[in-house]
Every structure is written in structure tokens, then in C-alpha cells.
N, C-alpha and C positions, 0 to 999 in steps of 0.2 A: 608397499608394492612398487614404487617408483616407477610404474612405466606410462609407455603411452598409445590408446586404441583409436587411431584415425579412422572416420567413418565421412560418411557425404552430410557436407554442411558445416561436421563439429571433428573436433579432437579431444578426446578424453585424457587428463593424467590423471592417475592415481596416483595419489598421498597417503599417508599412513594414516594422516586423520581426515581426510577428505577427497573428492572430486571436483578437478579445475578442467572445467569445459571452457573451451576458447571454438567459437564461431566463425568461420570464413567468411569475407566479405567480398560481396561477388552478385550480377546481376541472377543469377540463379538461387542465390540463398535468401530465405522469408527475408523480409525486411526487420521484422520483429529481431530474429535471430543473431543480423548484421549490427541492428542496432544496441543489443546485449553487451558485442564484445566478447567478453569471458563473467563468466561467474562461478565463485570457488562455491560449492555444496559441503558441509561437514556432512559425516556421516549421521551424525543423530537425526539429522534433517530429514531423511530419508523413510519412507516403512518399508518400502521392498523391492527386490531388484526382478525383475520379469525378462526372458528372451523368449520373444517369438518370430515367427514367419511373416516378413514385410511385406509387400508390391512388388514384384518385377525381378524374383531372383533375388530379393533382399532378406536380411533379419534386421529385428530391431530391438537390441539392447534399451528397453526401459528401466530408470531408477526411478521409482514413484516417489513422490515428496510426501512427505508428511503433511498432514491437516496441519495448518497453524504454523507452519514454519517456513512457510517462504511468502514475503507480501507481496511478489508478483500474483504468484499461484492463488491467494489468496484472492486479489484483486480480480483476475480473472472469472471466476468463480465457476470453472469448467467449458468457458466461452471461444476455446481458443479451438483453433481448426488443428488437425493431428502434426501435419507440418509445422506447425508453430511452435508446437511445446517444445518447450528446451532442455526437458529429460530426455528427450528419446535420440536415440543413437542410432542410424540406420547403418546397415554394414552390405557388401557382398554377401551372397550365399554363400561363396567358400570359405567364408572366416570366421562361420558358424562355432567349430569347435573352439577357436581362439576367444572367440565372443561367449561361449559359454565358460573357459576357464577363466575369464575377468570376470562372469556372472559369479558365479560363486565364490571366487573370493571376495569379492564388494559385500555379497549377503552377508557373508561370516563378520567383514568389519561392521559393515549395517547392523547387525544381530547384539553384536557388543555393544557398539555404539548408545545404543539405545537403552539397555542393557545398564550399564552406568550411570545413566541418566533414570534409570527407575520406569522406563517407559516399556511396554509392551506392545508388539506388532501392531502397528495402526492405530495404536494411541496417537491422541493428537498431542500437539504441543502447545507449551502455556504460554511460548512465548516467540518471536518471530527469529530461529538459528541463522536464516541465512539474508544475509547484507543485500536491501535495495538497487535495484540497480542505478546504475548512474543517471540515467533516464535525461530529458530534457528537464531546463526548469520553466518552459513556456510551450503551448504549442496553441496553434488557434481551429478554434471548431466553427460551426456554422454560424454561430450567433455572438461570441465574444474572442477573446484572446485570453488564455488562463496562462495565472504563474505562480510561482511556488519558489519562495526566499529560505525554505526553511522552516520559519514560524508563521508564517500563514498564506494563505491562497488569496491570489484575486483574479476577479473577473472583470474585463472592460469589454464591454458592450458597443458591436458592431454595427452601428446605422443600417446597415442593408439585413441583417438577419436576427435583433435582435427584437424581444415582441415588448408592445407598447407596456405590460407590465413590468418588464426589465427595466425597461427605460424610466417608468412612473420613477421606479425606486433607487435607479442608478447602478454606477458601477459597485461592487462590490468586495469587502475582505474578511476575508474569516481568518481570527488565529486559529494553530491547527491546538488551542489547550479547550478554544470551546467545540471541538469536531467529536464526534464518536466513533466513526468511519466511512467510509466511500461507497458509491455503488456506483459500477463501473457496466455498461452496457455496449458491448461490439459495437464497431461502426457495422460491420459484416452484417449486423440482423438489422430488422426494423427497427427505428423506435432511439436507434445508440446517442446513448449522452454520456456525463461524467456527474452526478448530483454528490453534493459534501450532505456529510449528516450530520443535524447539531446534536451537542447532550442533550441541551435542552426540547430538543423536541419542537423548537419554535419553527414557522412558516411561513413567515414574510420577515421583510429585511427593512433597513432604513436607509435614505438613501445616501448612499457614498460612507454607510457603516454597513456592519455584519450584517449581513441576512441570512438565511438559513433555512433549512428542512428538516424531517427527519421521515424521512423512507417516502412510502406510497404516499399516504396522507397529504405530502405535499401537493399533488397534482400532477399535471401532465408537466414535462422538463422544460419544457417548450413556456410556459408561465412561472415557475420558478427561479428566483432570485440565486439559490445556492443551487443549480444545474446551469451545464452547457449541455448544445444538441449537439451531435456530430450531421455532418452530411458528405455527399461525393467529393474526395479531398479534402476535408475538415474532419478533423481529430481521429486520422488513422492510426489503427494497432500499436504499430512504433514507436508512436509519439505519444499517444493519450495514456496506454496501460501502465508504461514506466513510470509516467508521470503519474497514476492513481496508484500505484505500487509505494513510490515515495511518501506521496499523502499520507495513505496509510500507515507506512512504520514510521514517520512523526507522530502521529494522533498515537498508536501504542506506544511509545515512546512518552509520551506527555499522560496516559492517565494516572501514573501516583502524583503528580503536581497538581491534576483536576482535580481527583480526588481530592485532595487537599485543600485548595480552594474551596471545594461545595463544601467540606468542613469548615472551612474558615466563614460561610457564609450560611451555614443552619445555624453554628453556635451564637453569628451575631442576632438573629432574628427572632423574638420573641426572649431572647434569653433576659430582659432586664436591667436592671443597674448590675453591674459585676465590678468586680477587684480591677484597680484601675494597673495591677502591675499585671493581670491577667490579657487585658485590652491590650497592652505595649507588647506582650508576647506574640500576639496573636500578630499583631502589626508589623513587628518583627519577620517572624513568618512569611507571611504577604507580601513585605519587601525581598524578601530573599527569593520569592517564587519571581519575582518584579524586575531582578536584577537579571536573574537566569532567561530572560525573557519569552516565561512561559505562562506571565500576566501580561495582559495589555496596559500602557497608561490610563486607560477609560477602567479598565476592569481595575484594576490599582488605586483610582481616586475611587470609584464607589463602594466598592469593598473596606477600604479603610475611613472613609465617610459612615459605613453602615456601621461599622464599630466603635467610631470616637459618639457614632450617639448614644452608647450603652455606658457612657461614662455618665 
């Protein structure tokens, strides 16, 4: 299609194989939105293009994203206010017709799109099509200062707000190969924090090593070691979501190496005396998951510890 549909806040180009929205920045545009930038959509990304009747003499060009394919949208988990979503296109009334001939041709590439990829309208996807955003790699909430290098999260714990269980146990780092994923709560609602979720399901931490949770079970955010709280100017929209957005498509990104690992760590346990050219393979393995640094050196000496005892 190669053109371009300028609307309030965003600009849409069409591509033959996607949508590149580029953001205005400006004390008028969400913050959320300014903080974006641009983000290129392929079309499989997508399940369907919607126009309807905006506020105030407007339309609004929605492309819905697909379940599973975007880890903001993801992260979010529907949390976001109407303004913030970064599908939606708001236009003049009068550019309604023009607004409906980019609806439909976007649906026909959406339609294909999807189409070749074996997927049916509103199927979800297996796997994350559209690239994280750039997001901060820090921002600080009510109770610590979170950051994110890539291969794992930490938390350092804020004398003024963080609670005496935090601190029992200290700062904290999680690699994101032992995370499962994120749950992300509005600063906007009651209650908003950012908690990590381990594989394992574990719920207290060590101090100045991994701690962890995994979902409800852990407790209130406010007591757990793998959550931050948010509060009034601590971990807004802007800054927390992108940053749980990235979390996220590292941790999907990392589970065929988990997996691997939890292989690498059922076949040691209980298995026995085994073929000592079987152990060096495995070891092998291990190291190579080790080198890629999607083991930790902690997780690497006892992993390969667990296995030279099967010799």
C-alpha cells in the first residue's frame, strides 16, 4: 500500500507486509504513547481491523492485535485506558470514507496475513510477532528501583518504602531463564505493582539471591520479595509496562533453554550410575546453555555438581 493515514497522536504507514505507527510527542499525547516512539505491526500480528464512531466528531480506526502476539498487549492484560492503546487511530469525522478505504484494505492484508501463517481470525498466536518495545531498562516504584540487563531483573530496595520482609531478605535478582512471566497491575487501579513469576513456583527469596513467586499465592506485593508496589509517581504507565512488556518477551524467548535445563536436571536426579560419556554430554549441554547466558554461574556449578554425582 505505501501510504500514510495521519490521525491525532499517531501516523499510520502502510507496508505491504505491515503497519508502522510513529507517535507524536507532545504535552497533549498519553505519555504511554510518546514513550513508544514508533512500533512496526506485521500483519499476522493482527485479528481485525474495526472503524467506528469516536468522541467529538471523531472515528476510530482500530487494528486489534492478536492474543499472543504483542508482549506489551500482552503485559497489559486489558489494563490500559482507551487513550492509551496504541492500536487505535482516532481521525476527523470527515476522513471517515478515507478511513474506511485503509480499513479494508489492511483487513484483506490481515486476512492473508494470517492466512499463511495457518491461523484463523482470532486465533491466538504461539508466539510473540511483534518486537518489545524499547522501553526503559530501569524505573523506580514505591518500594525499590527495578532493572533489567537483558538476562535478569533486580530489585534494590528503597529505605523509605520498602517493608521489613524485603529488607529481612534483601535486594534482589532473578535470571529471566528461571521466570515464567510477569503480572503487571496499573499504577491507575488500586493495589498496582509489577511481581516476576518463578517456574518454579517458589516464594520467598535469599538474601541478595533470587527470590521469587508465582502468582497469587505469593501474598500481598507489598511482602513479596519478587514484586514492586507502584504509588503516586512511582512506576507509571510509561515506564513500568514497557519495562514488564520486555521482561516478558525475554522469559518467552528463554523457555526452550528452560526447558532444557529442567531436562538437564530430572535426567540427573534419581537417574543412577549412568555412561560416564552420557554425563559429559549432558555437561556439554549445560555449558553451552552457560556460555549463551541463559544459565547462571550458581545455576551451572549445581546443575553440573548434580551430575558428576551420577558418575
Amino acid at each position: 500500500m505505501g501510504d500514510v493515514l495521519a490521525g491525532i497522536h499517531a501516523t499510520w504507514e502502510f507496508d505491504s507486509d505491515s503497519v508502522l505507527i510513529r507517535f507524536e510527542r507532545g504535552i497533549r499525547t498519553p505519555k504511554l504513547l510518546s514513550a513508544l516512539g514508533e512500533r512496526r505491526i506485521p500483519h499476522e500480528a493482527l485479528a481485525e481491523v474495526t472503524l467506528t464512531p469516536g468522541k467529538r466528531g471523531t472515528v476510530v480506526l482500530h487494528a486489534v492485535p492478536r492474543s499472543g502476539a504483542d508482549p506489551l498487549m500482552d503485559a497489559a492484560a486489558g489494563q490500559l485506558k482507551e487513550g492509551c492503546d496504541p492500536y487505535r487511530l482516532v481521525l476527523p469525522a470527515e476522513r471517515e470514507v478515507l478511513a474506511e478505504y485503509y480499513a479494508d484494505e489492511l483487513r484483506g492484508r490481515v486476512r492473508a496475513a494470517g492466512t499463511a501463517l495457518g491461523l484463523s481470525e482470532g486465533e491466538p498466536a504461539d508466539r510473540f510477532l511483534v518486537a518489545p518495545p524499547g522501553g526503559p531498562s530501569q524505573f523506580k516504584a514505591y518500594d525499590a528501583k527495578a532493572g533489567f540487563d537483558g538476562t535478569q531483573v533486580t530489585f534494590r530496595w528503597f529505605w523509605t518504602g520498602a517493608s521489613s520482609a524485603k529488607w529481612k531478605v534483601g535486594d534482589q535478582s532473578f535470571p529471566v531463564a528461571a521466570l515464567s512471566g510477569v503480572e503487571w497491575r496499573s499504577p491507575d487501579l488500586s493495589g498496582g505493582h509489577l511481581r516476576l513469576l518463578r517456574r518454579d513456583g517458589a516464594a520467598d527469596g535469599g538474601a541478595g539471591g533470587t527470590g521469587g513467586a508465582g502468582g497469587a499465592a505469593a501474598g500481598p506485593a507489598d511482602q513479596d520479595p519478587a514484586a514492586v508496589v507502584f504509588g503516586l509517581g512511582y512506576g507509571p504507565v510509561h515506564e513500568s509496562l514497557p519495562f514488564a512488556a520486555s521482561v516478558l518477551a525475554a522469559v518467552r524467548s528463554t523457555v526452550p533453554a528452560a526447558a532444557a535445563l529442567d531436562r538437564v536436571a530430572v535426567d540427573a536426579v534419581g537417574a543412577g550410575r549412568r555412561d560416564p560419556a552420557d554425563i559429559a554430554e549432558r555437561i556439554r549441554h549445560l555449558g553451552e546453555l552457560h556460555q549463551a547466558g541463559l544459565v547462571t554461574d550458581e545455576e551451572f556449578t549445581a546443575k553440573k555438581a548434580e551430575l558428576l554425582a551420577q558418575l
